[in-house]
SEMI-820087 format. One record per residue: x, y, z of N, C-alpha, C in turn. Coordinates in steps of 0.1 Angstrom, whole numbers, padded with zeros to 4 digits, always signed. Layout:
residues N
XYZXYZXYZ
...
This chain:
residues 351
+0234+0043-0192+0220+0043-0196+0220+0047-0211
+0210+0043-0216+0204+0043-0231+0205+0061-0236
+0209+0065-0243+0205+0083-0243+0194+0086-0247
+0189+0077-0261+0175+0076-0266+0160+0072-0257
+0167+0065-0247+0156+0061-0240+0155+0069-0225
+0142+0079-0230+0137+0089-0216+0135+0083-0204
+0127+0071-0205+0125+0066-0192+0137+0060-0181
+0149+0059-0193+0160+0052-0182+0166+0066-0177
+0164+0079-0179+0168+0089-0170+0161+0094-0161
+0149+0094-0159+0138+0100-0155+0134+0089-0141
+0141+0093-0132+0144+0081-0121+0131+0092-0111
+0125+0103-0113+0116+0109-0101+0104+0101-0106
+0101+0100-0119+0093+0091-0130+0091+0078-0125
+0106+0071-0126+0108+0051-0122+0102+0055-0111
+0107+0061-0095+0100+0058-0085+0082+0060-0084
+0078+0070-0088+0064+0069-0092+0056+0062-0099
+0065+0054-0110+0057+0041-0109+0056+0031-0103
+0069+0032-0099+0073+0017-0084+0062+0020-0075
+0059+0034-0072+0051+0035-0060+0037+0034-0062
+0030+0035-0073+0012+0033-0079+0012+0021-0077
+0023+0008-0078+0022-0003-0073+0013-0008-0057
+0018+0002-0053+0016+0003-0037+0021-0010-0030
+0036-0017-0030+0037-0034-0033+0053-0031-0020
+0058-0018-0021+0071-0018-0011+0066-0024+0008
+0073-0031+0012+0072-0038+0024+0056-0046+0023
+0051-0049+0015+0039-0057+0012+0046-0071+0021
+0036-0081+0027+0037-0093+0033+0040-0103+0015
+0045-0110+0022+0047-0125+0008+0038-0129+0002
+0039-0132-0008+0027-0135-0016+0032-0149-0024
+0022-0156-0024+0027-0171-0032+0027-0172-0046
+0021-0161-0056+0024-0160-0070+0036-0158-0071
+0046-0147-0067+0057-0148-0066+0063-0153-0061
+0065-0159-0049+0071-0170-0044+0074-0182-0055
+0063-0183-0062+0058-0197-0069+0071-0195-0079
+0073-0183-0087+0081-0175-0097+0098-0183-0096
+0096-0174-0080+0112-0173-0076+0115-0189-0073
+0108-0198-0068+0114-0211-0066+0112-0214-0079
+0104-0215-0090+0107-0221-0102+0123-0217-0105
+0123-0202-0111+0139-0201-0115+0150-0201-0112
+0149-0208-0096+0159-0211-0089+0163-0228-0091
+0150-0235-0094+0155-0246-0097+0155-0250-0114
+0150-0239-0118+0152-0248-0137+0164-0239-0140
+0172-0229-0131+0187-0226-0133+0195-0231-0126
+0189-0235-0117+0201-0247-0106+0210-0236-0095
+0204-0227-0092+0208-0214-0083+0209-0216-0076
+0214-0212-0061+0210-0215-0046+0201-0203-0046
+0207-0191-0053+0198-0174-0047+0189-0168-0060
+0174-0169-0060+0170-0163-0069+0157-0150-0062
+0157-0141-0068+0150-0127-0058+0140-0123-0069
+0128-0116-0068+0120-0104-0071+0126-0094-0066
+0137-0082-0072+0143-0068-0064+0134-0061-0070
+0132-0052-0059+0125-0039-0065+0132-0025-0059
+0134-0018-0069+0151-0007-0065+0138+0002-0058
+0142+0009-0046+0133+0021-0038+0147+0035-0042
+0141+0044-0033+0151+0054-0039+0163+0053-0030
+0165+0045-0019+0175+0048-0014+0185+0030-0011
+0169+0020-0015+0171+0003-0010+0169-0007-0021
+0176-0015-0022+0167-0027-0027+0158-0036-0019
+0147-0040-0020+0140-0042-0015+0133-0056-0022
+0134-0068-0012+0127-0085-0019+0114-0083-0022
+0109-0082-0031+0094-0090-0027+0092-0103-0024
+0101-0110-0032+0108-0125-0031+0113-0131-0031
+0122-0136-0023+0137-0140-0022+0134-0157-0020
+0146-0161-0026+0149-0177-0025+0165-0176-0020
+0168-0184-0006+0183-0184+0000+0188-0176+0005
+0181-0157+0003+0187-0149+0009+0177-0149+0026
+0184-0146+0030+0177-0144+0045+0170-0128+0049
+0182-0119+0044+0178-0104+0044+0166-0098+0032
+0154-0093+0041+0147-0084+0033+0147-0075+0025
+0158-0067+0027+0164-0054+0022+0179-0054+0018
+0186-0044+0009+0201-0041+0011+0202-0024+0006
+0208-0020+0011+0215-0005+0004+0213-0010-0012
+0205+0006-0016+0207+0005-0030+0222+0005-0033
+0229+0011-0024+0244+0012-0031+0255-0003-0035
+0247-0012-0028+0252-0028-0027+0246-0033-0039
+0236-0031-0043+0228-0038-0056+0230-0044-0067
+0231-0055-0069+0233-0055-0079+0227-0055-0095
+0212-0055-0087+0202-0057-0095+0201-0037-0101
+0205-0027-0088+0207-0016-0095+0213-0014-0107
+0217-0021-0106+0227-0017-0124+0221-0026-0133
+0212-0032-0132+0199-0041-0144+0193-0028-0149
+0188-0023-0135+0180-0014-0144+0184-0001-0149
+0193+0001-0153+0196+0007-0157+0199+0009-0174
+0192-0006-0179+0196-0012-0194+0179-0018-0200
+0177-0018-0205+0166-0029-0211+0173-0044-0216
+0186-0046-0214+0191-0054-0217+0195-0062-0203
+0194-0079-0203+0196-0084-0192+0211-0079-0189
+0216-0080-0176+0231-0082-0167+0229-0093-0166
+0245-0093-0172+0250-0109-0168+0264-0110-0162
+0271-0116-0152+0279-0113-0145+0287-0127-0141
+0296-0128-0152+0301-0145-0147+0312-0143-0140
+0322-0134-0132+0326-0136-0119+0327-0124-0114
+0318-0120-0103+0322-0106-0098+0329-0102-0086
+0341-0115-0087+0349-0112-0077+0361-0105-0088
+0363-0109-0099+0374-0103-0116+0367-0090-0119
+0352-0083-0115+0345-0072-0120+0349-0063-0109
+0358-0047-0119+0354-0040-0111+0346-0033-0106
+0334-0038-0113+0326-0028-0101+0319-0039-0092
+0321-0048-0089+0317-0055-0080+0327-0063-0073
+0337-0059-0073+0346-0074-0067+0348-0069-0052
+0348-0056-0046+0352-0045-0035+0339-0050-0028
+0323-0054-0035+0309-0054-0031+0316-0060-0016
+0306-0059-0005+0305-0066+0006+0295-0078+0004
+0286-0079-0005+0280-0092-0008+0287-0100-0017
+0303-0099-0021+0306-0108-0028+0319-0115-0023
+0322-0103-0011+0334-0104-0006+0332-0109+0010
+0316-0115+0015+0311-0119+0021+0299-0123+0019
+0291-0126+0033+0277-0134+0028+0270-0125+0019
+0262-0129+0007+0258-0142+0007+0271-0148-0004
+0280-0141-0007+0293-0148-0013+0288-0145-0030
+0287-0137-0033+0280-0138-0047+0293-0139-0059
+0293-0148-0070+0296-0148-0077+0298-0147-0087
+0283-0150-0091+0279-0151-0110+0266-0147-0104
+0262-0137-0116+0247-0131-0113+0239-0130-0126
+0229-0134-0128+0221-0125-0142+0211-0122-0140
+0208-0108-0143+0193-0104-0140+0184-0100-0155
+0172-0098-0153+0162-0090-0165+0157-0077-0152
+0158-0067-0161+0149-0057-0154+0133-0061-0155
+0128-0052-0143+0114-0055-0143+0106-0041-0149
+0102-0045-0164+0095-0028-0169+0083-0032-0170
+0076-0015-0167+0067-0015-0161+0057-0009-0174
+0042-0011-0179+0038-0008-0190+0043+0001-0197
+0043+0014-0189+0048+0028-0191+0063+0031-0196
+0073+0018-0191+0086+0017-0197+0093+0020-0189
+0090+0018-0175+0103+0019-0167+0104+0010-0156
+0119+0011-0153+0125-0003-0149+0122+0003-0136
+0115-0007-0128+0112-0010-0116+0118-0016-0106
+0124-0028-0113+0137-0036-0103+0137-0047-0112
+0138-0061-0106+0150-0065-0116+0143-0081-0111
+0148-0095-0118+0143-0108-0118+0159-0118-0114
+0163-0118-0103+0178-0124-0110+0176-0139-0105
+0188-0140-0108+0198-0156-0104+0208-0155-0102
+0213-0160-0085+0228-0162-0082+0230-0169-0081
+0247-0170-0084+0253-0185-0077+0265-0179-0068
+0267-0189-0061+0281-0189-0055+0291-0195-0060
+0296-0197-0075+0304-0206-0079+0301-0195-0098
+0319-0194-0100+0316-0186-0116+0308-0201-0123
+0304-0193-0133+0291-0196-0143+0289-0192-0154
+0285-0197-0166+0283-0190-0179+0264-0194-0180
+0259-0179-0182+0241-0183-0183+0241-0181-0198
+0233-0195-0196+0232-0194-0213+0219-0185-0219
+0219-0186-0236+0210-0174-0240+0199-0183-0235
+0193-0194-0235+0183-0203-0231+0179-0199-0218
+0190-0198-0207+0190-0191-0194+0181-0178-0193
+0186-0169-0200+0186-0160-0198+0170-0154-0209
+0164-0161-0216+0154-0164-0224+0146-0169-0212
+0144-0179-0206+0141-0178-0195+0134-0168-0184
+0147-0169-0180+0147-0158-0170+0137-0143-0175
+0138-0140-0188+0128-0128-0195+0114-0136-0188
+0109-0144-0195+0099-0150-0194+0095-0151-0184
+0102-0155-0174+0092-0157-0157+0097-0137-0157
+0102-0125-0157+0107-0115-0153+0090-0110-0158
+0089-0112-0171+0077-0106-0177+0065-0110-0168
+0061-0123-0163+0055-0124-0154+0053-0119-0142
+0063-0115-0137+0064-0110-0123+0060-0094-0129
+0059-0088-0135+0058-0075-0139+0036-0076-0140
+0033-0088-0149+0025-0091-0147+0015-0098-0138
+0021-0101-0125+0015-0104-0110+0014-0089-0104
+0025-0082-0106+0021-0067-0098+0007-0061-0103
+0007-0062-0117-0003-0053-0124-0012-0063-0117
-0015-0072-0119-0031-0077-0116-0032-0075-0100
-0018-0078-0093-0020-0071-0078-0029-0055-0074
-0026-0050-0084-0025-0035-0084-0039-0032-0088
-0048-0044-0093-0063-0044-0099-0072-0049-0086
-0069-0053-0080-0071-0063-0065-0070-0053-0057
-0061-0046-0057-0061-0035-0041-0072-0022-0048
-0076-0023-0060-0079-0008-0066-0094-0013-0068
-0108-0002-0066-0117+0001-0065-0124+0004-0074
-0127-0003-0082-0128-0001-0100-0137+0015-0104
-0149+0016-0089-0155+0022-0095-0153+0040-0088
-0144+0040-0076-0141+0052-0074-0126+0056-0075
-0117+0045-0079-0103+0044-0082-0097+0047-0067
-0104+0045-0055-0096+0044-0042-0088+0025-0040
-0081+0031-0031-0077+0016-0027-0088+0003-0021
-0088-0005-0022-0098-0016-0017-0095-0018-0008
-0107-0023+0004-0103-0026+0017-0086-0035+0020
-0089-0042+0011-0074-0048+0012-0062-0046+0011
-0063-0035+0005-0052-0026+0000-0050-0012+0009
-0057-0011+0011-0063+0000+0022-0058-0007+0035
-0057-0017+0042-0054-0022+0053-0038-0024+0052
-0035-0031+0040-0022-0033+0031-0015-0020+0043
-0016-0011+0033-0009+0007+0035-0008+0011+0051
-0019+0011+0055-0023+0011+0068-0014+0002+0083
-0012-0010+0077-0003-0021+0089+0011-0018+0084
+0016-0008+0070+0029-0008+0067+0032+0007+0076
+0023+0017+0075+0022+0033+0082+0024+0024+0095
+0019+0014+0103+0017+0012+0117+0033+0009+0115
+0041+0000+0111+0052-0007+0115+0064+0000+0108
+0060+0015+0102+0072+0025+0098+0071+0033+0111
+0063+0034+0122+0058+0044+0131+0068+0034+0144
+0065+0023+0146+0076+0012+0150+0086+0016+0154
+0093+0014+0136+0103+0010+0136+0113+0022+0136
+0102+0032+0132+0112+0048+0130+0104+0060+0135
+0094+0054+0142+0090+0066+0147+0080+0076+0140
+0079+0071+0124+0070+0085+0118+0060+0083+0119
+0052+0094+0127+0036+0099+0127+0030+0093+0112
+0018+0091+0118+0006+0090+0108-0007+0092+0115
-0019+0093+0110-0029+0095+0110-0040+0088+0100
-0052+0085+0108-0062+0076+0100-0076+0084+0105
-0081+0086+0089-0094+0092+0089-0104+0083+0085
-0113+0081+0094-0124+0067+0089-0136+0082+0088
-0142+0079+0075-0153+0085+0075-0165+0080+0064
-0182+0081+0066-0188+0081+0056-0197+0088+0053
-0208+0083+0043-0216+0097+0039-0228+0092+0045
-0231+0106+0051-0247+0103+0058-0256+0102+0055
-0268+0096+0058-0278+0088+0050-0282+0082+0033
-0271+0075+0034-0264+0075+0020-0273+0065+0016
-0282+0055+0024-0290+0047+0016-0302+0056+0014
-0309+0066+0015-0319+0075+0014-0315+0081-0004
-0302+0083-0005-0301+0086-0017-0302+0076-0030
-0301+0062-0023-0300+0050-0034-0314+0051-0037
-0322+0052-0022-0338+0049-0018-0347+0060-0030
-0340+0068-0029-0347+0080-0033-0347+0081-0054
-0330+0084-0055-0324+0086-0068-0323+0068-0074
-0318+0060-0069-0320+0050-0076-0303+0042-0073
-0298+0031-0073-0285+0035-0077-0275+0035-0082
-0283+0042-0097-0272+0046-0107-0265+0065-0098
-0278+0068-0094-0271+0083-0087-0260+0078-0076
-0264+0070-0069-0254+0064-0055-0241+0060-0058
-0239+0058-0073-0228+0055-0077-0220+0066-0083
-0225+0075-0088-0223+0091-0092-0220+0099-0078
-0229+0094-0074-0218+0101-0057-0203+0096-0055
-0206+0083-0052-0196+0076-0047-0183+0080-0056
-0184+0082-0066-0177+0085-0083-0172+0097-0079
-0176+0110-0074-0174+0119-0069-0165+0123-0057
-0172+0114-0048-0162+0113-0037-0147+0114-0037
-0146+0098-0046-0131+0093-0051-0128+0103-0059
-0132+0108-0069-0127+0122-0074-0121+0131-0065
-0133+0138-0058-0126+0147-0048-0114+0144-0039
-0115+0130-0034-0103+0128-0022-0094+0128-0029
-0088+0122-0041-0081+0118-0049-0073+0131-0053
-0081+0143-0059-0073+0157-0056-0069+0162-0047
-0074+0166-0037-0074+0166-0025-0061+0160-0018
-0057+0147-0017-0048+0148-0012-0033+0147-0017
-0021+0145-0006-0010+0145-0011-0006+0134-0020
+0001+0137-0027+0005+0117-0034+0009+0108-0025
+0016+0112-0013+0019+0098-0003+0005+0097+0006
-0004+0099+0003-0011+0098+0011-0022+0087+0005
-0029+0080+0010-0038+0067+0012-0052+0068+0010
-0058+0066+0002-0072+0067+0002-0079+0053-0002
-0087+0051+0005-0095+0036+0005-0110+0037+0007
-0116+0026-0003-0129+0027-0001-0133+0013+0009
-0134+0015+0022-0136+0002+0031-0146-0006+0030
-0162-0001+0018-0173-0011+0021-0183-0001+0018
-0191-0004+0006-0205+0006+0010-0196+0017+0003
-0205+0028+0017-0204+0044+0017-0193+0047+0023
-0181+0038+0029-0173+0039+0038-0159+0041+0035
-0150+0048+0041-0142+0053+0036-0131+0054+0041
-0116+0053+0040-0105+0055+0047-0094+0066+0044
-0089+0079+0049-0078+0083+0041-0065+0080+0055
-0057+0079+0047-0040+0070+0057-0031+0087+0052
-0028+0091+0064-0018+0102+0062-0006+0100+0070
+0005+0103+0062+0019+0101+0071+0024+0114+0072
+0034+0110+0081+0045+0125+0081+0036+0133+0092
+0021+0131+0095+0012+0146+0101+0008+0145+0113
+0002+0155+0125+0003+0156+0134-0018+0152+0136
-0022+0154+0146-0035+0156+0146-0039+0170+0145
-0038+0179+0145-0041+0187+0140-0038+0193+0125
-0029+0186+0119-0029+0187+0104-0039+0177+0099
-0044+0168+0104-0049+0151+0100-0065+0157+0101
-0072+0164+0115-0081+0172+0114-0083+0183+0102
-0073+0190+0100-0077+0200+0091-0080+0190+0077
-0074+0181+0071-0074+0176+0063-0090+0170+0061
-0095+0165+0068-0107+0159+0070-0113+0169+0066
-0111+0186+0071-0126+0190+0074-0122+0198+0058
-0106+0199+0052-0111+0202+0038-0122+0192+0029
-0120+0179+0031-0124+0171+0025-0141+0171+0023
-0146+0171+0036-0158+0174+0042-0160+0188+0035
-0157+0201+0037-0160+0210+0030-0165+0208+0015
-0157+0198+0006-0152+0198-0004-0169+0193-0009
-0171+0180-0001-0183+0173-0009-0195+0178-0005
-0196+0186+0009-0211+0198+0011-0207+0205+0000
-0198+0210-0005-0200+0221-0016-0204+0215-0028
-0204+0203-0033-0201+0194-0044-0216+0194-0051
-0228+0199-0045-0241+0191-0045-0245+0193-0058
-0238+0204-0065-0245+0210-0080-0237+0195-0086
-0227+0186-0081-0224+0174-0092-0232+0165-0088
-0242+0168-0078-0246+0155-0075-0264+0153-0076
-0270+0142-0075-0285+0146-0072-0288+0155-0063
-0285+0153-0054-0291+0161-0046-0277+0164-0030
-0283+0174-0018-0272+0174-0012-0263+0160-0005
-0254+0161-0003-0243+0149+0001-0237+0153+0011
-0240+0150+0025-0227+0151+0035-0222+0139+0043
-0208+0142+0049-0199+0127+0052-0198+0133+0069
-0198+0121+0078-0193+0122+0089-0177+0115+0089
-0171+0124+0099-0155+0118+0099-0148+0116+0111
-0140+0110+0113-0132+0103+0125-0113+0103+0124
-0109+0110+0131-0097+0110+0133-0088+0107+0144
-0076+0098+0137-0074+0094+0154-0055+0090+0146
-0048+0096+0154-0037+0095+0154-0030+0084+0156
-0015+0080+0155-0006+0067+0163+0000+0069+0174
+0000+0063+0182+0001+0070+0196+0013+0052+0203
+0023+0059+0210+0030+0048+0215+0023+0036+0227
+0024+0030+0224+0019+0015+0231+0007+0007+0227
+0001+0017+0215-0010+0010+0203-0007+0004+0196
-0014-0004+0192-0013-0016+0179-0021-0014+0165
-0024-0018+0158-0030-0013+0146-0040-0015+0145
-0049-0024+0156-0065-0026+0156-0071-0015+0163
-0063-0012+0176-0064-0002+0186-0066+0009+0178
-0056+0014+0168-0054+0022+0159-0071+0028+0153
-0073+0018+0145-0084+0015+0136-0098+0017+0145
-0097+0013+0157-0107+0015+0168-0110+0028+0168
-0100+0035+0173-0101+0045+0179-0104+0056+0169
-0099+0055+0156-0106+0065+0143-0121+0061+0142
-0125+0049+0147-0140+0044+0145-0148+0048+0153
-0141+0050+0167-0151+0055+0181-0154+0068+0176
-0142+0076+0171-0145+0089+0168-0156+0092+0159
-0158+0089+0145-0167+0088+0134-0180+0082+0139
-0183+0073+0148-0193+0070+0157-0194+0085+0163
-0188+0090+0169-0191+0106+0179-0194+0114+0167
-0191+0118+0153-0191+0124+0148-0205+0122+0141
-0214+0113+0142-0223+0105+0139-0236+0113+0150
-0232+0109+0164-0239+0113+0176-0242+0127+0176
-0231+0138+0168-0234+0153+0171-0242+0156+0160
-0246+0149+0156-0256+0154+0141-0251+0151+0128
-0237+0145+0125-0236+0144+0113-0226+0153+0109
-0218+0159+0094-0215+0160+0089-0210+0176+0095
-0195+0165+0105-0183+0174+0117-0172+0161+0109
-0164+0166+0117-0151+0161+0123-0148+0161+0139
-0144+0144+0142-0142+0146+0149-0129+0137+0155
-0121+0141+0162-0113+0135+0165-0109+0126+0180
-0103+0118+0179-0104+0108+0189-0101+0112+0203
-0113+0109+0213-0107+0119+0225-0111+0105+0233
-0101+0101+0246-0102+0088+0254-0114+0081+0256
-0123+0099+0262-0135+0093+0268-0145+0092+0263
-0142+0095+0249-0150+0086+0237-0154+0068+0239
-0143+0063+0245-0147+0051+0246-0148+0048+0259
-0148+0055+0270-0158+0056+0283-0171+0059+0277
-0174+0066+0270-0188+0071+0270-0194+0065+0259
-0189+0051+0253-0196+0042+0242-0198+0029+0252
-0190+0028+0263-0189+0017+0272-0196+0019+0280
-0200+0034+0286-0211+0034+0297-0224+0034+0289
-0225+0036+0272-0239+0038+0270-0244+0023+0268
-0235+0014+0260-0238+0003+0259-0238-0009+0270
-0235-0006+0284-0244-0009+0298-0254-0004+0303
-0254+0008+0298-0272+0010+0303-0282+0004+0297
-0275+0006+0278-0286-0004+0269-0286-0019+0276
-0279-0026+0280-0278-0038+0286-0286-0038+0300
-0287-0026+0305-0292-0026+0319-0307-0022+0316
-0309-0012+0304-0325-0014+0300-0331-0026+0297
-0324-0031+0287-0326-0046+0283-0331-0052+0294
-0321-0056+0304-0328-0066+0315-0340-0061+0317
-0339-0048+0322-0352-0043+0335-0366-0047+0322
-0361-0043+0308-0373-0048+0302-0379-0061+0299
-0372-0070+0298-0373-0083+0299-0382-0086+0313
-0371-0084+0322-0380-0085+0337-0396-0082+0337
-0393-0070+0334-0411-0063+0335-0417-0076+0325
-0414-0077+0313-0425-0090+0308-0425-0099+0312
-0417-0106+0319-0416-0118+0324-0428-0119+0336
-0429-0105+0342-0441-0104+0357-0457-0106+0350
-0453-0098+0338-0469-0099+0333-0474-0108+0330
């Protein structure tokens, strides 16, 4: 690494900005895709990737020829890109000692000749890397490798505008999309490893009375507030999203329901106290509902909703958390409404 250059040491730093991305195990996306098959065919590659180094993996956003999603950071070869602001170039790394031992060279995918550009991030740190493999030694020319900057600088510039898309301009929470994003990746880390999470759906009550009333430029000075508050309020791994409206999501990992409850009712606390920032008073109803084995991630999302409905039903501005017969007791109300219904229909139909 560079000695002058702080950002190439400051790797607690690189992953924090890898992570404001919010982009690790994200679904495919065809900007990038579009990227990686370009540089795979105007360098004549079989393997060209979007890597993005995590603290312990490399991780595709976009891969051309590789089949695997992921590899040990310790296999990487794109880890040692970033490590330079200068591209890697690697014309045989079966003659390199630090790669010729690799198991990706000394097996599938057979790597050969590699060159990458790191991927820096406004702030100046390398995030992961833009490459091109072959399976056969190779010399990449400066034209190549001019190139290769040029679509790298792009891909750095598809995150950022990604990163504008998932984000909420006016309370700086995640956007519904981005918010769901975080949410189906919490469901399929719970999967695949087992770690707890927790989802708090909550909003603010009678929040059109405040537009109705103050106007809304104040409804927006709430909502401004909100995102303030949750945003301190929580941990850094934790998820906050603005789902619509007055409507709201926070995504907690690692926590049980009863940490996921407490969390809510600081939150809650936070914004009944808040009223001297606001027009007038502001309170939020809230919904908590855990990951539970044999659910899916709609189920999931349901079931924080039935709750915030009950939390709704008790007067407003509680917590409440997801109990079964919450959805017995929304299913028996909504047959009686159906069974009023008829009997009233009937009675006009006699008259």
């Amino acid at each position: 690494m560079t000695a002058h250059d702080p950002q190439l040491h400051d790797e607690a730093g690189r992953l924090r900005a890898l992570q404001r991305y919010n982009i690790l195990d994200s679904a495919p996306e065809r900007n990038f895709d579009i990227i990686t098959a370009l540089v795979r065919d105007l360098l004549h590659v079989p393997i060209c990737a979007v890597s993005l180094i995590d603290e312990d993996r490399q991780w595709f956003k976009s891969q051309q020829g590789l089949d695997a999603a992921e590899t040990p950071r310790s296999l990487a070869f794109c880890d040692h890109t970033i490590r330079s602001r200068r591209s890697l170039v690697i014309e045989n790394a079966a003659a390199d000692p630090r790669f010729a031992a690799n198991p990706l060279v000394t097996g599938s995918p057979n790597i050969r000749s590699y060159a990458g550009v790191p991927l820096m991030t406004p702030d100046g740190y390398n995030v992961g890397a833009l490459c091109a493999i072959d399976q056969r030694e190779r010399t990449f020319t400066e034209q190549d490798l001019n190139l290769l900057e040029r679509f790298g600088a792009l891909a750095v510039e598809q995150m950022e505008l990604r990163t504008l898309a998932m984000t909420d301009s006016l309370t700086g929470a995640l956007s519904r999309r981005g918010f769901v994003e975080a949410a189906r990746r919490a469901f399929c880390n719970f999967v695949n490893a087992q770690r707890p999470a927790a989802l708090i759906s909550f909003d603010l009550d009678k929040f059109k009375s405040v537009n109705d009333r103050f106007g809304h430029s104040c409804g927006n000075d709430v909502l401004q507030v909100v995102g303030g508050l949750c945003l301190r309020l929580l941990r850094p791994d934790d998820r906050f999203g603005r789902l619509g409206g007055e409507e709201f999501g926070i995504l907690l990992t690692g926590c049980n329901l009863r940490q996921a409850v407490a969390c809510a009712e600081r939150v809650r606390k936070a914004l009944e106290q808040s009223s001297h920032l606001l027009c007038g008073p502001v309170t939020a109803s809230f919904g908590v509902a855990t990951l539970e084995g044999g659910s899916d991630f709609d189920d999931w999302q349901m079931r924080a909703d039935r709750a915030l409905y009950a939390a709704k039903d008790q007067g407003r501005n509680c917590v409440v958390a997801f109990d079964p017969t919450l959805h017995e007791t929304n299913r028996q109300r909504r047959r009686n409404d159906i069974s009023d219904l008829i009997e009233t229909c009937a009675r006009w139909r006699t008259q």
